[in-house]
N, C-alpha and C positions, 0 to 999 in steps of 0.2 A: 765203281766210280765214286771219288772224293768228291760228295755235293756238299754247299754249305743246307742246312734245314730249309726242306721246302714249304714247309709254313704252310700250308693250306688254313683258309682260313677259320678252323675251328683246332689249327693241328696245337698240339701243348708246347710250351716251351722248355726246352731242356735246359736242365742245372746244372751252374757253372763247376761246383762241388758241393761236396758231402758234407755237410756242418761240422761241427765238434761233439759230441758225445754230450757236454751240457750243458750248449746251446740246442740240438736237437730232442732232449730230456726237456727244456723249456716250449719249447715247441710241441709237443705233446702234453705238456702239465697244459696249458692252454686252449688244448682244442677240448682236454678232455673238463676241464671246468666251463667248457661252452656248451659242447653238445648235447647233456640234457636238456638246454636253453633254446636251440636255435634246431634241433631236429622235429621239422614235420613245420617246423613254421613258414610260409610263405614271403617273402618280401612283396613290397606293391609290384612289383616286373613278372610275378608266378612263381620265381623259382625260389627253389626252398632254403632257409640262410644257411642251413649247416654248409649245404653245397657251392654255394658261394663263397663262404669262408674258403672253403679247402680251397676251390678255383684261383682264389685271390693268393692265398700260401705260398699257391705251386708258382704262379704268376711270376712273384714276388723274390722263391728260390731261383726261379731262371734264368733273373738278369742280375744275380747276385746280390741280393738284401740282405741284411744282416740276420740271424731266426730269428731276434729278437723285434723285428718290425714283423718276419711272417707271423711269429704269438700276436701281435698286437692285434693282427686281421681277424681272427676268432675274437678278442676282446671286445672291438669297437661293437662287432653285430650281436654280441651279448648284451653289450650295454644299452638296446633295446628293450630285455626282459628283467632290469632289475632298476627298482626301487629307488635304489642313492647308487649308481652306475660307478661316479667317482671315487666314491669314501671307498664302496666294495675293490676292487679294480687295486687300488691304492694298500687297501689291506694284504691283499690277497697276493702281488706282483710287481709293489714297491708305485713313488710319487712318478715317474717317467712315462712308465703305461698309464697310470692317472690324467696325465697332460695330455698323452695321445690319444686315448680314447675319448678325453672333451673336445677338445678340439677337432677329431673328426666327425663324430657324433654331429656334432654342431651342423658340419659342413654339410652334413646327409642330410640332415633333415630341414637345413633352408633351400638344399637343392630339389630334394621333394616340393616341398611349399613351392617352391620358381616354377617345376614341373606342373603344378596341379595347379596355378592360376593360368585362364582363362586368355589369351591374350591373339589378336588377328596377324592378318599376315605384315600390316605395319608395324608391328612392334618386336618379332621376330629376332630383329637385327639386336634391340633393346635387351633382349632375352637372352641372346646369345653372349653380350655386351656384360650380363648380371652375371653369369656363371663363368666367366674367364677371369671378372675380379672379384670374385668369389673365390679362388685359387690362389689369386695374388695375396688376397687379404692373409689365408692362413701362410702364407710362404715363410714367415719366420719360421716355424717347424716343419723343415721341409720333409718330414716324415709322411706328413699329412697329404703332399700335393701326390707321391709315391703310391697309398694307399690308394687315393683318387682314379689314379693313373690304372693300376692294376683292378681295381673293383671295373671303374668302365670297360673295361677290354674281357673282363668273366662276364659281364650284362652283355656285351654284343658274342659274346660267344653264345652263352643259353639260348639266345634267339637264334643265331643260326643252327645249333643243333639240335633246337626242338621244332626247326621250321618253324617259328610263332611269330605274327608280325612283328616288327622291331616297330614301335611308335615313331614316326618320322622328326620329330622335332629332338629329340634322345640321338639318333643317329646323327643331324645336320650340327647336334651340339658336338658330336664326338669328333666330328672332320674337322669342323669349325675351329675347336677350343684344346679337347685334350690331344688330338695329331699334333697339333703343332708345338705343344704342351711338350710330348716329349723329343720332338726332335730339337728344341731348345735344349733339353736335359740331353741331347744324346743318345735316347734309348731308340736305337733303330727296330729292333724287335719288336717293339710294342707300337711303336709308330704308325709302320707299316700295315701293323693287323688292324690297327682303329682304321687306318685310312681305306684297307680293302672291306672291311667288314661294313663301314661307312657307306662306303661307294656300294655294295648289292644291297645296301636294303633304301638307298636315296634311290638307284638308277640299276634297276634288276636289268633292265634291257640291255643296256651298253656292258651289265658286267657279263651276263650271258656269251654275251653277240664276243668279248674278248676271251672268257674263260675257254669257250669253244672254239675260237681260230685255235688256240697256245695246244690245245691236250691234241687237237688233230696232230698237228707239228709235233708233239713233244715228241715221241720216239725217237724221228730222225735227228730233231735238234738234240738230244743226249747223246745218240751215237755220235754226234761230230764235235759235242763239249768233249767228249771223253776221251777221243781222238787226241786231240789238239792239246788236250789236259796231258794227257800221258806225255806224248811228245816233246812240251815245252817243260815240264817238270823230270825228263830223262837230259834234254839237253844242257838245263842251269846246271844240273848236277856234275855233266861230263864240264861244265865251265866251272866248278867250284865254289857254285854258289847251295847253301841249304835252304831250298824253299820247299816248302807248302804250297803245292798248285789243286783250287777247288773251283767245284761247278757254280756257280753263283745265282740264282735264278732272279726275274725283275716281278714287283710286283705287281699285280693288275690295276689299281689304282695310277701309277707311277705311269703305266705302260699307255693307260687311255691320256691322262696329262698331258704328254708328249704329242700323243697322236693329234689333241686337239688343238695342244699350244703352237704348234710348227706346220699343222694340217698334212699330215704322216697317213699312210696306211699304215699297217701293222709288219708288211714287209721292209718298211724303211726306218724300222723302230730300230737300233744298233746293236743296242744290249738286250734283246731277248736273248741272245748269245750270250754267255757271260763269264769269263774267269776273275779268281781272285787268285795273287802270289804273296804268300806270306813270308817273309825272312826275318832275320834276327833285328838288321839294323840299317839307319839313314842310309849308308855307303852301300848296302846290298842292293837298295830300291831303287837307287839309280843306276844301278849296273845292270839288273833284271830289266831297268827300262831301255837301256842303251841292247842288251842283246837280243829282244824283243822284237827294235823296230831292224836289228841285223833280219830278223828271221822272216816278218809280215812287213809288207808294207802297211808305214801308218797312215790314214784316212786326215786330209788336212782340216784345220780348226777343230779336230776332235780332241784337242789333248790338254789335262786341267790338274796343276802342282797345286794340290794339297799340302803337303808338307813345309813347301816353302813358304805359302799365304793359306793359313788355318781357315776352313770355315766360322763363322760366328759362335757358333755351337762347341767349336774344339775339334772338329771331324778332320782328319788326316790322312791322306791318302795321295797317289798319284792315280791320274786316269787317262788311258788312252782307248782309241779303237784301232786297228788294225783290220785288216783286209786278210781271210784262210786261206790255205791254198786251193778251195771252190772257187775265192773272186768273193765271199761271202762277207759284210762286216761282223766284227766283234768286239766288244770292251770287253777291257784287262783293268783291272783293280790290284796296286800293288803297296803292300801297306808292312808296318813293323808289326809282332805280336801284341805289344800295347795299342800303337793306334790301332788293332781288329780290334781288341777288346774294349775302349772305348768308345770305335763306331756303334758297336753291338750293344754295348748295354750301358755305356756313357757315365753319368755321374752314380750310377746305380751300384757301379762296383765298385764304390769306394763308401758306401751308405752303411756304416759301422760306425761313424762318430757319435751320435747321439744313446747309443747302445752301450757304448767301452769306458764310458767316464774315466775314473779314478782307476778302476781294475785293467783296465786296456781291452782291448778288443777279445772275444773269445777265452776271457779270462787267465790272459796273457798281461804282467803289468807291462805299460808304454809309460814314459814319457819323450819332453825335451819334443825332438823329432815327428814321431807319433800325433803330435798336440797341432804341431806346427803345417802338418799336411790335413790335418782335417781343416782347420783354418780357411788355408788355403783352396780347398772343395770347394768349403763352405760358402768363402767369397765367391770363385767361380763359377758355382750354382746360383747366386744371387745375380750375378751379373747378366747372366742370362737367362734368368725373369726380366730384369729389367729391360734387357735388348728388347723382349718381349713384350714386351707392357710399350718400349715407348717405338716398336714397329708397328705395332698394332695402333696405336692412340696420334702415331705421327708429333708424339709432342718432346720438346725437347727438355725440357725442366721437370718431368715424371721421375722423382729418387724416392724409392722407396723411405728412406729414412728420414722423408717428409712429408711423406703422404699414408694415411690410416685409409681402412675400409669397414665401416659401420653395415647393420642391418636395421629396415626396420622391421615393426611386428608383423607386415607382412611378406618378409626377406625381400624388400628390395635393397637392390646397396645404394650406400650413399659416402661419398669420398671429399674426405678433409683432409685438414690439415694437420698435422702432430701437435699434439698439445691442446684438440680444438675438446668441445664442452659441450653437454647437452645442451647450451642454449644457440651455438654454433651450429649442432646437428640441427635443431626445430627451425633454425632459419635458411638453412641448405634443404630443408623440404619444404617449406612456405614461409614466405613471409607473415603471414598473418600468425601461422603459428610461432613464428619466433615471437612476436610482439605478445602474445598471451599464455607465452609460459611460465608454469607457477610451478612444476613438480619434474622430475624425471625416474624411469629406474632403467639399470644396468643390469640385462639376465635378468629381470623380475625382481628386484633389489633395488629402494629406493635411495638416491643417492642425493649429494648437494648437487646445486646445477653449476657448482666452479669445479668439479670431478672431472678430472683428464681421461677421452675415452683412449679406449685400444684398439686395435684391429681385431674382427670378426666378433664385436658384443652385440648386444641388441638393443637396442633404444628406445624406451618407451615413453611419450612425454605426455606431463598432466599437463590440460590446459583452461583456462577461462574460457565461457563464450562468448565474454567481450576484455577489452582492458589493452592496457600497450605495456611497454617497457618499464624498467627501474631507473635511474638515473647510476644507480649506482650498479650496472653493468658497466657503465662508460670509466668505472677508475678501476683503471690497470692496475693497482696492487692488491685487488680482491680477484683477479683473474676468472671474470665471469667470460669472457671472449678472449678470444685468442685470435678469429681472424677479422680480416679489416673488411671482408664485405658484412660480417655480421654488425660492426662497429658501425658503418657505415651507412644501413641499414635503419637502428637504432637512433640514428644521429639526426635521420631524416626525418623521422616520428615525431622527433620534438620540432624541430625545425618548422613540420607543416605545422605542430601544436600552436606553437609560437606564432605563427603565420595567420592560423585562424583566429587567435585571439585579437590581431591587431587585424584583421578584415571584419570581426565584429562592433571592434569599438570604433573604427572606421565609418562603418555601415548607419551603427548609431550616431554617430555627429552629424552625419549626412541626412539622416531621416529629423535629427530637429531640426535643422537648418529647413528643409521640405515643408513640416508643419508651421515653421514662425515666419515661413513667404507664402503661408496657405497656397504651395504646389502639393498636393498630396499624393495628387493623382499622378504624378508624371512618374515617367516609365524611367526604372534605374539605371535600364540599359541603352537609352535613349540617353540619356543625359552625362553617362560617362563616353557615348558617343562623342556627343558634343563637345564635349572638354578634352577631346584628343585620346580617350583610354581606350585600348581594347578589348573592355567589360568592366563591369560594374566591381568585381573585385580588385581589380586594378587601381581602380580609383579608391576605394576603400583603404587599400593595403599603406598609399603612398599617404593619405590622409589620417589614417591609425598611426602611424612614424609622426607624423607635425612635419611630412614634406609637402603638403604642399596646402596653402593657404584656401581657409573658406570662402575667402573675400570674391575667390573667381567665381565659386556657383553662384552664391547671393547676388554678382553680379548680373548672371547667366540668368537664372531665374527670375530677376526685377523687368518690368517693360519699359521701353526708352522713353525716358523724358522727355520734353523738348526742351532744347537747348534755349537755354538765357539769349538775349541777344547780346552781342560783340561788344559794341559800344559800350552797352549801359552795364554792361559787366566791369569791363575797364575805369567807370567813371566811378561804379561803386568802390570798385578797389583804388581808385584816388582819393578819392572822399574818408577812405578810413583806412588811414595810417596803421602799420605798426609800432611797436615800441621803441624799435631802434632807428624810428625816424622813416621816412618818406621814400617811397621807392624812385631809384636812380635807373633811368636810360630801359625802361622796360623789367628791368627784373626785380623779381619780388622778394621781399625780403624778410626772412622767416626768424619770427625770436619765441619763445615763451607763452607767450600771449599774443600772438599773431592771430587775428580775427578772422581771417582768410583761407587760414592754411592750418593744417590736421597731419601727422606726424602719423607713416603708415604703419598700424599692427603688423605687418607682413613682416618688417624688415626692420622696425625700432632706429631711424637711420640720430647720431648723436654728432655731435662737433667734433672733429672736423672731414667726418663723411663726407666724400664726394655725393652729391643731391638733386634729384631733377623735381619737377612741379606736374601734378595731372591733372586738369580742370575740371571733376566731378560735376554731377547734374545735381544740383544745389547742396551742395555739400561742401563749398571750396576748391580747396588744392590742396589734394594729397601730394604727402612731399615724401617720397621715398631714396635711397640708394640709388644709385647708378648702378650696382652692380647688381640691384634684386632682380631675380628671375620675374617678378610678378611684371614689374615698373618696363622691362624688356619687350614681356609680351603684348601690354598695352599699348606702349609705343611705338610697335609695329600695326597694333591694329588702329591707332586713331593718331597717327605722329602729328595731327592739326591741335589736337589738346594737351599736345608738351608745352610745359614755359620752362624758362631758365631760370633758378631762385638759388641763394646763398644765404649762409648764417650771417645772422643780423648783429652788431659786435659788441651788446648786453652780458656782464659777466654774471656769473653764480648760478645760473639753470641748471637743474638736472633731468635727465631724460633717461626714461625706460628704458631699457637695453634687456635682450633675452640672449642666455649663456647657455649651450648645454657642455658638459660634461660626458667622457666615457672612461668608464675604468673596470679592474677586477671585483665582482661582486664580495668585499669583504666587511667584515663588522670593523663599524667606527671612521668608513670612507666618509659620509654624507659629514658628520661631524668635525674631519679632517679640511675638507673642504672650506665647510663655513667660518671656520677657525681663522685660515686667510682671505674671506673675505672681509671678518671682522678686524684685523689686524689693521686691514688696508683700508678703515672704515666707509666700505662698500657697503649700502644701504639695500637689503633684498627684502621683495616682496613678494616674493611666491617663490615656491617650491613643486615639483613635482620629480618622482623617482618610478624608474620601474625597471626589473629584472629580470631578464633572460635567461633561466636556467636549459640548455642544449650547446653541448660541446664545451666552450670554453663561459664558464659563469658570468655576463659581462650584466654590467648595473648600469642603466642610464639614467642622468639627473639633469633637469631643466630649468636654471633660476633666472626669474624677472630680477635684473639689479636695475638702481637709479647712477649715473654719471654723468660726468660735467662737460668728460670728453671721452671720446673711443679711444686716446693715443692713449693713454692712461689705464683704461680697462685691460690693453694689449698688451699692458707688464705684468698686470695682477694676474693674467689667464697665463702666463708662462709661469709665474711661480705656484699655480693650482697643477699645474703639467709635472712637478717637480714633488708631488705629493705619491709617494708611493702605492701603484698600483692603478694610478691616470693615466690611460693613453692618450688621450688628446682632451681639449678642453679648445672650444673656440667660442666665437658669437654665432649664433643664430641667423 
């Protein structure tokens, strides 16, 4: 009987062919530069490395590697026992095997460290999360994710044939991570045996309870494979067709699947039965299928064109079931000789490009052609990683050639973005340590922290125990960041910096204003109550800006007068005129020296400001803007003490006016400024400036000027707008 290998799970895999003569001379220079090294030594699993090497070798011959990847499998587990692994390794078997054994090495020993932390059943998923992109990270040499591939599937074999428990979290990583690992790659061989070798040592019960229905059965189900095999492979023949008819068995993992996804017994499983038809070409397979459903009747919804819509992976095939002539179902698999060997060992037997350089494969030279199909592989092996990474992650913007995978000292991973920087990594694992990093090293190698990492370095950052950011992280042409939540981050730092500074000097106006109305005692948060904030920083923050005037606490805090009476208020304000003469029909009339009336700090109002009057508890009549926030809120709380007042029509006064300024923090603005105030001979009497350094540099300036009229002031503030590097410039 033509079976395909029945695999048992500890059975070897047989090689596709024979090497070359010296490629397989390399392959021996290899094991025997190992073997002093790695015989009698133990790995952390028990078993000894010499014999895992070999395990790995043979692995690696079966689904057709190139020898030059099997040499490298003795290499990497030597490179345990020596000193400068690389430099030797490089000496010894040229820069190639150098790369592969760091790069693997690497990979072993942050998967150890992953293994040997501590972690509960929450974190599991995390765990399992660490060592798939730990796979991704090395996938630029996909040499490495191969080695991987074939070392786990020798570690679950030693367990099975030493009987020694297999650690449960090592098995759940093998189902989880490297099954699906290679049926991405194609390599159905290896697949299958992670996934059955998985499955008895997760769920011994269920594998029992199926490995024992199948061996009762097996007998009979091979006499009637073999039956049916003969029969349909005598007929294609008398129909002139050249196939290949084999036994094809399903495997235990695959078999329980089914049973639980569909809620199956084992009798209603299809393909425990199994053939496979192998023929030359496209036009054969559909004609084996066409004579096929001549011979059995086919079983409905059973039937699934591979060839026509590829699986993701590349897997090619046609599939049917059919009904024997028992009345029994069975699947038929009928495929060309590439797509078997594809299914079988997938991107595996084409795994010679990183081997063949310059000299070509087998030391045969290639070009042109040759260059152009590893290419080709090469892309298609990437692609699906990627299918991979973003079925797994559900995301749709995951490209590799945008995204790195870092470690850190304790092998967790941590995933940026290309191009990102040791100060990008410290803030993708804390914020706080992004804000107090001072040092980094790369591989134990210290480096600048504007060094662009790579995928699978290790990152180690020096840090302050206390301190924040540079400013000069934030300029893009020293390229300390590269991504915008680090930017972003960074930008916040100053922001709050900035924030706390103006809720300090806030805090302080407010506390002497407290002390010179001797309220000492009064509660902060009481009284930014009062005033409408919701907390005392609040109030702080807008009073650190000069938004919003003192004049209300002072108010706030003073105990009410009593009110003048009416009359004799009014008679006084008859009794003493203004300058510009005698008030007309109730309204007062406001000049210079108006004895009555007081011009508000709040809002500086000048001629020919729109103006209203507030009747003060001995203090006159405050004369503010119409448009001031302050003169709004009073006049809602006491509209009995508005009057109506107008400029009095006395020429030559000038009146206080507050201007601020906003522009780019640069040398020789404040000078620039004053330049046209003096032109316009604008009389200034105070000055105040302060700087913003976060995000973009801005300078604010605040100057007390004297004017005759606002309409006037309102040209000079257009031509201060027109000084370079001004954004705005208004009154107060």
């Amino acid at each position: 009987m033509k079976t395909a290998p029945q695999g048992g799970p500890s059975a070897p895999i047989v090689a596709l062919a024979s090497a070359q003569p010296a490629d397989a001379a390399e392959v021996q220079r290899a094991r025997a530069f190992a073997e002093p090294l790695l015989s009698g030594q133990p790995l952390d699993t028990g078993e000894e490395a010499l014999a895992h090497a070999d395990g790995v070798a043979a692995i690696l011959a079966g689904i057709g590697a190139a020898p030059a990847l099997q040499a490298a499998s003795y290499l990497v587990y030597a490179g345990d026992f020596l000193n400068k692994p690389e430099e030797i390794v490089a000496k010894a078997f040229g820069e190639s095997y150098a790369s592969l054994v760091m790069h693997t090495r690497k990979l072993v020993q942050i998967q150890r460290a992953a293994r040997a932390a501590k972690v509960g059943e929450d974190q599991r998923a995390t765990q399992t999360e660490r060592v798939r992109k730990m796979l991704l990270a090395f996938s630029h040499d996909l040499r490495v994710v191969l080695l991987r591939l074939a070392s786990r599937l020798q570690t679950l074999r030693y367990f099975a044939a030493s009987k020694t428990a297999c650690p449960r979290d090592l098995a759940a990583e093998s189902q989880q991570v490297f099954a699906p690992l290679a049926n991405r790659l194609g390599i159905w061989q290896i697949k299958w045996e992670l996934e059955d070798l998985s499955f008895r040592f997760l769920q011994p019960e269920d594998y029992r309870s199926i490995a024992g229905a199948l061996q009762e059965k097996r007998v009979e189900r091979e006499q009637r494979i073999e039956s049916v095999r003969q029969t349909l492979e005598s007929d294609l023949r008398e129909q002139g067709i050249a196939a290949e008819v084999q036994g094809r068995p399903k495997h235990l993992y695959s078999i329980w699947k089914k049973m639980q996804g569909k809620g199956l017994d084992i009798e209603r499983v299809f393909d425990l039965r199994a053939l496979r038809v192998i023929v030359a070409g496209v036009p054969e397979c559909y004609a084996v299928l066409s004579r096929l459903h001549e011979l059995y009747r086919p079983v409905a919804g059973e039937f699934d064109d591979y060839i026509a819509r590829p699986k993701p992976n590349g897997y090619q095939s046609l599939h049917t079931v059919v009904l024997g002539r028992d009345g029994k179902a069975m699947e038929v698999q009928i495929r060309t000789r590439a797509m078997h060997e594809h299914a079988e060992h997938g991107v595996a037997a084409h795994w010679a490009y990183k081997e063949a350089g310059a000299r070509g494969y087998a030391g045969v030279s290639a070009a042109g052609d040759f260059e152009e199909q590893v290419a080709q592989a090469r892309r298609a092996v990437l692609h699906q990683l990627l299918a991979w990474e973003r079925d797994t992650t559900a995301s749709e913007a995951a490209v590799f050639d945008d995204r790195i995978y870092v470690f850190t000292p304790q092998a967790s991973i941590v995933e940026l973005s290309a191009g990102a920087t040791p100060i990008d990594f410290a803030y993708a694992v804390h914020t706080s340590l992004g804000h107090r990093c001072r040092g980094a090293k790369i591989d134990g190698v210290m480096v600048p922290l504007n060094t662009k990492l790579k995928s699978g370095q290790t990152v180690e950052i020096t840090a302050l125990k206390e301190g924040g950011p540079s400013l000069d992280w934030l300029n893009a042409e020293l390229g300390y960041l590269q991504s915008q939540r680090s930017r972003a981050k960074v930008r916040a730092w100053f922001n709050a910096l900035q924030q706390a500074e103006t809720v300090a000097k806030g805090r302080e106006l407010v506390e002497k204003i407290l002390q010179r109305e001797g309220k000492t005692a009064v509660r902060l948060e009481d009284l930014a109550a009062k005033l409408g904030f919701k907390n005392a920083d609040a109030l702080f923050e807008v009073v650190g800006k000069d938004e919003y005037s003192l004049r209300n606490i002072e108010l706030l805090l003073r105990p009410p007068e009593p009110e003048p009476d009416q009359d004799e208020w009014l008679a006084q304000r008859r009794t003493r005129p203004t300058q510009s003469g005698t008030p007309k029909g109730g309204v007062l009339v406001v000049g210079i020296d108006s004895l009555l009336t007081s011009l508000a700090r709040c809002c500086r109002p000048a001629p020919p400001d729109a103006i209203g009057g507030y009747v003060t508890r001995g203090k006159g009549v405050a004369i503010h803007r119409c448009d001031c926030s302050n003169f709004r809120e009073i006049s809602q709380r006491a509209p009995e003490r508005v009057i109506a007042v107008t400029w009095g029509e006395g020429k030559g006064g000038l009146y206080a006016t507050d201007v601020l300024v906003e522009g780019s923090d640069r040398q020789g603005l404040l000078r620039d400024v004053l330049e046209v105030f003096a032109k316009e001979k604008l009389n200034v009497t105070a000055v105040n400036t302060q700087s913003v350094k976060a995000g973009q540099d801005t300078a604010w300036m605040s100057f007390t000027v004297e004017v005759a009229d606002s309409a006037r002031l309102s040209q000079i503030l257009r031509s201060v707008a027109q000084i370079p590097g001004v954004r705005a410039a208004r009154r107060k």
